[in-house]
N, C-alpha and C positions, 0 to 999 in steps of 0.2 A: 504494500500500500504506500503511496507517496506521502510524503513531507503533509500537501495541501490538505489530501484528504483525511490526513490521521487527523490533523487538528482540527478542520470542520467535525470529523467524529466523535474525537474528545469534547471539542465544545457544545455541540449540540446534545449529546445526552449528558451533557454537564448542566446545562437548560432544563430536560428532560427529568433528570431526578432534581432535582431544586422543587419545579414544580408539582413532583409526584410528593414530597415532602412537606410543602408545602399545605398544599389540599388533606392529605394526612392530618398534621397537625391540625388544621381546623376545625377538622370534623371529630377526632379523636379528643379535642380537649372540652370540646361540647358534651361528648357522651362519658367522657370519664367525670369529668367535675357532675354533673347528674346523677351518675350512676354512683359513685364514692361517698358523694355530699362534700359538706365543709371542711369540715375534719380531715379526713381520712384524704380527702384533696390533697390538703395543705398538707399532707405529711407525704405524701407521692411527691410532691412537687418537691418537699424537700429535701429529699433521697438523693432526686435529680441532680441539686445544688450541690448538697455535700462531697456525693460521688464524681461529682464534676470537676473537681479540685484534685481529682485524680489523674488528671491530664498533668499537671505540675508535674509528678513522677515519671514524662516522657523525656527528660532532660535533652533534648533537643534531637532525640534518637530517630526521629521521624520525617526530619530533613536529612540527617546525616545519611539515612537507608536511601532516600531519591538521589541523593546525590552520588554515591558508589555505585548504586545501580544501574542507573543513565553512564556512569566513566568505564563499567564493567562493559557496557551494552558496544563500547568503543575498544575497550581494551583486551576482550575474550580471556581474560585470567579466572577461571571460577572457581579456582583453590584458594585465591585470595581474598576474593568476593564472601568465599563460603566463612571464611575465618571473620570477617567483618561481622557477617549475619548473626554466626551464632554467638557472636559476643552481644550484638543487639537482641537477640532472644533470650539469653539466659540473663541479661540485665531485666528484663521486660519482666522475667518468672520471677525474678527477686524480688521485683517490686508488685507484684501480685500477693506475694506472701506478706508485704508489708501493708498494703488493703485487708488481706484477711486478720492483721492483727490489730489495725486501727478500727476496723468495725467488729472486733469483740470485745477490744475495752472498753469504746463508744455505747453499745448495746445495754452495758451497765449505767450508764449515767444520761441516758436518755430522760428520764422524767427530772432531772435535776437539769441541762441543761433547754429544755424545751418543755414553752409551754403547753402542756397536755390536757385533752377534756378532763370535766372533772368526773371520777368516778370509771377512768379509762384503765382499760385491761394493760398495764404494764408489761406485761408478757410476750400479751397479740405485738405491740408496735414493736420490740425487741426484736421478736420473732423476723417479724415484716423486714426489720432494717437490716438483723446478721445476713439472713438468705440473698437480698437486696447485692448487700456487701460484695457476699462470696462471688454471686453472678458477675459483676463487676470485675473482680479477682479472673475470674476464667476466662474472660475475653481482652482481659488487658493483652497478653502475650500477643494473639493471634494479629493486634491492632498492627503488626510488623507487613503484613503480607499484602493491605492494600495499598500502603507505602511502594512496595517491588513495583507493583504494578504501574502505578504513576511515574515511578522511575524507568520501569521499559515502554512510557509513554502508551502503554495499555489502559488509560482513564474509561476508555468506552467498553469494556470488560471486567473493571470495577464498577464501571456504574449502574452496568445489566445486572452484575451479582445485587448492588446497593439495592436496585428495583424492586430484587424480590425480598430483600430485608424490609422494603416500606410494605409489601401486600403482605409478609409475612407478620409481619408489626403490628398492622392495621385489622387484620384477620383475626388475631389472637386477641389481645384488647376486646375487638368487638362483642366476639363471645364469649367472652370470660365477663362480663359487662351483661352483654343479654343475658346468661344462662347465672345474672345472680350471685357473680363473683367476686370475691372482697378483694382488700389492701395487699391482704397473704397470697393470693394469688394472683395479682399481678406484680409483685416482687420477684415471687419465685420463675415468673414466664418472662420476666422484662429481660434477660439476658440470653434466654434459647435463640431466637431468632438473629441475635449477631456471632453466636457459638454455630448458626449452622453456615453464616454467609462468611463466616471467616474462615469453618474449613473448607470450601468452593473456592475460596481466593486461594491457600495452601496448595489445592489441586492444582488449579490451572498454572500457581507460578513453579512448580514444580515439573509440569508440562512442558512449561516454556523454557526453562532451564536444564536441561541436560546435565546431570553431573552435578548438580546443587546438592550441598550436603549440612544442615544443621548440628555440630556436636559441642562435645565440650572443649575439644582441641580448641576451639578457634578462641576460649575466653582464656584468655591470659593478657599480658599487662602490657604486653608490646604491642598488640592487636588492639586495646581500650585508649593506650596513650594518643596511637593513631586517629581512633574518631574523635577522641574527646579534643584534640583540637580546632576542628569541626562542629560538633555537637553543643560542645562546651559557650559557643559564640551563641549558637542556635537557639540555646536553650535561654540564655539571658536577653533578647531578643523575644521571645516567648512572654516570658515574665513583664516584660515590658509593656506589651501589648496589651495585657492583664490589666496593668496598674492604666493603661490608657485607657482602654475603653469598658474597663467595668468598674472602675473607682468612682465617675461621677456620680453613681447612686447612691453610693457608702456617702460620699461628702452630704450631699443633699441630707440625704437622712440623718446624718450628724448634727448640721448645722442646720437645717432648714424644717425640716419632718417631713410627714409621711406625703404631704397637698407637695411638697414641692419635688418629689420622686415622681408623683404621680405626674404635675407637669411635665417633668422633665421626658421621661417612658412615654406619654402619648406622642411629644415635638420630635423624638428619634423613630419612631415609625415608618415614616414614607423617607427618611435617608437610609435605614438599614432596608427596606425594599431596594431602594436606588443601589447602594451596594452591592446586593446578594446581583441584580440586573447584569451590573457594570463589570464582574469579577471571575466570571465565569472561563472569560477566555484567557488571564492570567495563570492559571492552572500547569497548562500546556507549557511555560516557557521556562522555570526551573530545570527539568530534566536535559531539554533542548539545548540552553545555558550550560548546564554541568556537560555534556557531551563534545561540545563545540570546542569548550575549554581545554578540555582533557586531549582531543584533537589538534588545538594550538591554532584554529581556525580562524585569524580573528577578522578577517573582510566577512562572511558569513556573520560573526555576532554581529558585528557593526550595522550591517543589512537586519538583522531579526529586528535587536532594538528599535531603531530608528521606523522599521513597517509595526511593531508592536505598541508605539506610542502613538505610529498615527489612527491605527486600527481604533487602542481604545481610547484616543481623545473624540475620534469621531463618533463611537458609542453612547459615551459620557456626557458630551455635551448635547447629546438630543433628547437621552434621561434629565440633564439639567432643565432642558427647556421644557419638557413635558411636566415632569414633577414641579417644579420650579412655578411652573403658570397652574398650575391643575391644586395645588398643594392645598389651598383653602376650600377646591370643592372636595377633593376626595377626605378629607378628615370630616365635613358635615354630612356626606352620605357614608361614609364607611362606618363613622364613631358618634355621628352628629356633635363636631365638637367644632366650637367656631371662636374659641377662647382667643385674643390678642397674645398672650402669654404665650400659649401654645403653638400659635403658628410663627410667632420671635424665634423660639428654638428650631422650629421644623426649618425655617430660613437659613439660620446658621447652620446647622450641622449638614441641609442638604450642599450649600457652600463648603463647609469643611470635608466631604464624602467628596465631593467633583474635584480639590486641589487633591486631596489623597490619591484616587484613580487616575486624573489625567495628568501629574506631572509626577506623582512617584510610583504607582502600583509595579508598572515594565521594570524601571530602572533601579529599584530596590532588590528586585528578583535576580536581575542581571548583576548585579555589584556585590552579592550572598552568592551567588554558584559559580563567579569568577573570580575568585579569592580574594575579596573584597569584604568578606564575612565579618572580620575583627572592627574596622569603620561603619560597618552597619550597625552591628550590637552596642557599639557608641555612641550613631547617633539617635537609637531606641533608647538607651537609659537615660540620654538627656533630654531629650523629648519630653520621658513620662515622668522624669523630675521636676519640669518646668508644667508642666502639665497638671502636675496634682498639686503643685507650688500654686499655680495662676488660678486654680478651681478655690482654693482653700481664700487665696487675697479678694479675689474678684468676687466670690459668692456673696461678702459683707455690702457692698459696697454696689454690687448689681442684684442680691439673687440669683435664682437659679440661673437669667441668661449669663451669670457668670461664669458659672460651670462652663457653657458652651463654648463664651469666650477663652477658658483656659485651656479647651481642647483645638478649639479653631487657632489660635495663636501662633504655639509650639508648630502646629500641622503644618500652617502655611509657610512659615520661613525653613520651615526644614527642607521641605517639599519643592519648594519653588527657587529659593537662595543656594541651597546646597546637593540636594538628590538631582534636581533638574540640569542644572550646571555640571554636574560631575556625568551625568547620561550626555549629555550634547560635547561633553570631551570626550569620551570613550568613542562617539560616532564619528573624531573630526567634522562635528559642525557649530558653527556660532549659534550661539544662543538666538539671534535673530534669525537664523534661517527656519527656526523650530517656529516663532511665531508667524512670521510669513507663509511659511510651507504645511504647516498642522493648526494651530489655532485661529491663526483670525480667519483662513477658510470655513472652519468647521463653525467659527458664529456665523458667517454669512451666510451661508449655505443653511441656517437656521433662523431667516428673517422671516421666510414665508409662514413655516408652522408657530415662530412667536407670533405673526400680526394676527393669525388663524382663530389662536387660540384666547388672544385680546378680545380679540372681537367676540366670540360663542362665550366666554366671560363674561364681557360687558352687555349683550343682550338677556343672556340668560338668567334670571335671578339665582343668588345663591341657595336660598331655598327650596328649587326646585329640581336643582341637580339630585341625581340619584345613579344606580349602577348603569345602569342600561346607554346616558348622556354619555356617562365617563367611557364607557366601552366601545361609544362610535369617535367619541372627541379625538381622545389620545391614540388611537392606530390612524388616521387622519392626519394628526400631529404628526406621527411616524414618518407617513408618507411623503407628507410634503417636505420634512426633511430628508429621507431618502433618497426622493426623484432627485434635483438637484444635486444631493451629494452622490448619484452615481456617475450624475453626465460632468460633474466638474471633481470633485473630492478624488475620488477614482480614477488610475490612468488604463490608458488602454492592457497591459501587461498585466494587470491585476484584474481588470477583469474578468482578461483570459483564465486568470489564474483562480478566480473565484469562480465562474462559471463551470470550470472542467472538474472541480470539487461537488457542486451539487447536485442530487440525483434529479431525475425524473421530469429537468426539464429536455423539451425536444432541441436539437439542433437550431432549429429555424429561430428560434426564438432566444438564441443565446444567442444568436449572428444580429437577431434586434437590437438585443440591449447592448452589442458592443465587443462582445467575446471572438475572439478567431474563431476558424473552424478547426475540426478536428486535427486536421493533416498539418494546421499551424502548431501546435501544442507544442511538437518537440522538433525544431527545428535542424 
């Protein structure tokens, strides 16, 4: 399969499950919070949390696997490969054992650490949390295997296994739910369904690798010192991201309560949409980066980069302008929430989401898998110093859009002063040529769908928007950003090159929009 098409593949069922996830979760958090009640809710939800903090224990293991992988995929060594792996699997089982022993001390001090109904079986919710735990513990290890895959740039065969993790997910919940089933049982099932889609990944990268071998040979301290200088970048980097984007609610709630969480949790809504949209195709360029590198390749990087920032500037900023102009109908028909407060924040952050996509998402990817790792993890802790620094000063003195401003801040100068700047020297080009050649095209080429969507704005009251407005408005939006940016944005060679990637349109109609024909492809 070629270059174009893997990555249309990966991307599109990158899309694909997002969406299947998505739908999931809305309709699975309807019938569990019903089916549970309050209680019992809140204490599922809080499993979640807890055991979530068990991602910390991947100490950066889960870049360091894409990255060997993709060098392996170049280098054909799988002796050395294998030593790498099983030193990141048998870290993985260590640290399973250390889940299973934090959730059986924990199990004891549940009613002391957590508010519990009153007259509530101490036992049942022990119960509920040790089983919870262990599940946890059993799928930590396996989490190694859809990392391989992402590293042999195989995303679209992780994302088929993920598929049937969401119907398997979705499936189970539901009837454990219909057929009357409690808290204890869905702790004890919430971990089957990634214990079966991880051994399926085990399978197939096993399949794919010839000669791959998991033991204990490969854990010893010359094989650990090796990743951990790797790893070791990765993982503080990680942490960082942490203290970035899930510290604003701790502040809030410190300093402000619970009305100014809540604020703040409805104004990031439509930019973590905008995100999850915008992120999709970043995916793909990690392993591609580690490959290229290991190859010595560097006119090739210089080409990825440079098409990967025009790619997602041009994605980015048509999410801007959609989101951007739409932002106060869909929070009155989605949430019917029309708060000034609320939409201050949705402003900001959807602004600090578009400088994070469009001038660092490519170029941070590219500057971590090109030995650039140790300047990255720098400029993440300084980021989220100044970041949790600027939430704590600014919250006094703005409230909560203070918060935003202490995330929006940090972002944009890092983003734009230093990550942008150090991308446009890697590509040998001027900083100007980036603004002339990628962005002020990608706003002008987005005047139509802005004057579009003023306009169906300003006649339409806000009150009367609802889903059905928003579902013809914004593809509309799309379009007329689209059209434009195919016949100018787009050059003829990309065309070709997008057109010979997509299935099932005819010939004739690819020579319409611009594409060679077949016999041009490969000259």
């Amino acid at each position: 399969m070629g270059l174009g098409k893997l990555i249309f593949k990966n991307t599109a069922t990158n899309y694909l499950l997002l969406g299947a996830r998505m739908v999931s979760a809305i309709i699975l958090t309807r019938i569990v919070f019903l089916g549970l009640g309050n209680q019992y809710y809140g204490f599922w939800t809080l499993l979640w949390a807890i055991f979530g903090y068990s991602l910390l224990l991947d100490f950066g293991f889960g870049k360091t696997v894409q990255k060997y992988t993709a060098e392996a995929t170049f280098t054909n060594d799988v002796t050395h490969y294998s030593r790498i792996l099983s030193a990141v699997f048998f870290s993985y089982l260590s640290m399973s054992l250390l889940i299973i022993s934090f959730a059986v001390v924990m199990m004891f001090f549940i009613q002391d650490i957590f508010v519990l109904p009153p007259n509530a079986n101490i036992w049942y919710y022990r119960l509920s949390f040790i089983l919870f735990g262990i599940g946890i513990s059993g799928v930590f290890p396996g989490g190694i295997f859809p990392e391989i895959l992402v590293g042999m740039k195989r995303h679209y065969l992780r994302n088929y296994i993920m598929l049937i993790n969401t119907v398997l997910e979705f499936t189970g919940v539901y009837l454990i739910i219909k057929l009357n089933g409690s808290l204890l049982s869905l702790a004890i099932f919430a971990a089957i369904p990634n214990l079966i889609t991880n051994t399926m990944m085990a399978v197939a990268v096993f399949k794919l690798i010839p000669g791959l071998k998991i033991s204990f040979s490969g854990l010893n301290m010359k094989t650990i010192r090796e990743i951990a200088d790797f790893s070791l970048f990765a993982y503080i980097v990680s942490i960082a991201e942490m203290i970035i984007f899930k510290s604003d609610r701790i502040v809030l709630g410190v300093m402000v309560g619970l009305s100014g969480v809540t604020v703040y949790q409805l104004g990031t809504r439509i930019p973590e949409i905008m995100s999850n949209l915008t992120m999709q195709f970043q995916e793909n360029i990690p392993p591609l980066v580690a490959s290229l590198h290991k190859a010595g390749d560097r006119q090739k990087l210089q080409d990825m980069l440079f098409n990967s920032i025009r790619f997602t500037v041009f994605l980015s900023t048509c999410a801007l302008i959609i989101f951007g102009m739409l932002a106060r109908q869909i929070m009155h028909a989605w949430l019917k929430v029309s708060s000034n407060d609320v939409m201050f924040i949705v402003y900001l952050m959807l602004l600090s989401v578009y400088v994070m996509v469009a001038f660092r998402s490519s170029s941070i990817n590219f500057l971590q898998m090109a030995g650039r790792h140790r300047l990255v993890a720098v400029l993440y802790v300084i980021e989220s110093i100044v970041n949790l620094g600027l939430s704590i000063l600014l919250v006094f003195h703005f409230g909560v859009p203070g918060v935003a401003f202490g995330t929006l801040i940090p972002n944009f100068i890092i983003s734009v002063f230093i990550v942008f700047p150090l991308a446009a020297k890697f590509c040998e080009q001027s900083i100007w040529s980036y603004v002339w050649r990628v962005y002020l095209p990608a706003f002008m080429i987005g005047i139509p769908a802005a004057l579009f969507l003023k306009w169906i704005t300003t006649v339409i009251p806000l009150n009367e928007w609802n889903l059905l407005l928003l579902v013809l408005a914004g593809p509309i939006a799309g379009l007329l950003y689209l059209l434009p940016g195919w016949a100018i944005f787009v050059n003829k060679a990309e065309k070709t090159k997008i057109l010979s990637v997509v299935p099932f349109i005819p010939h004739g109609i690819k020579s319409f929009l611009g594409g060679s024909a077949p016999d041009d492809l490969n000259p």
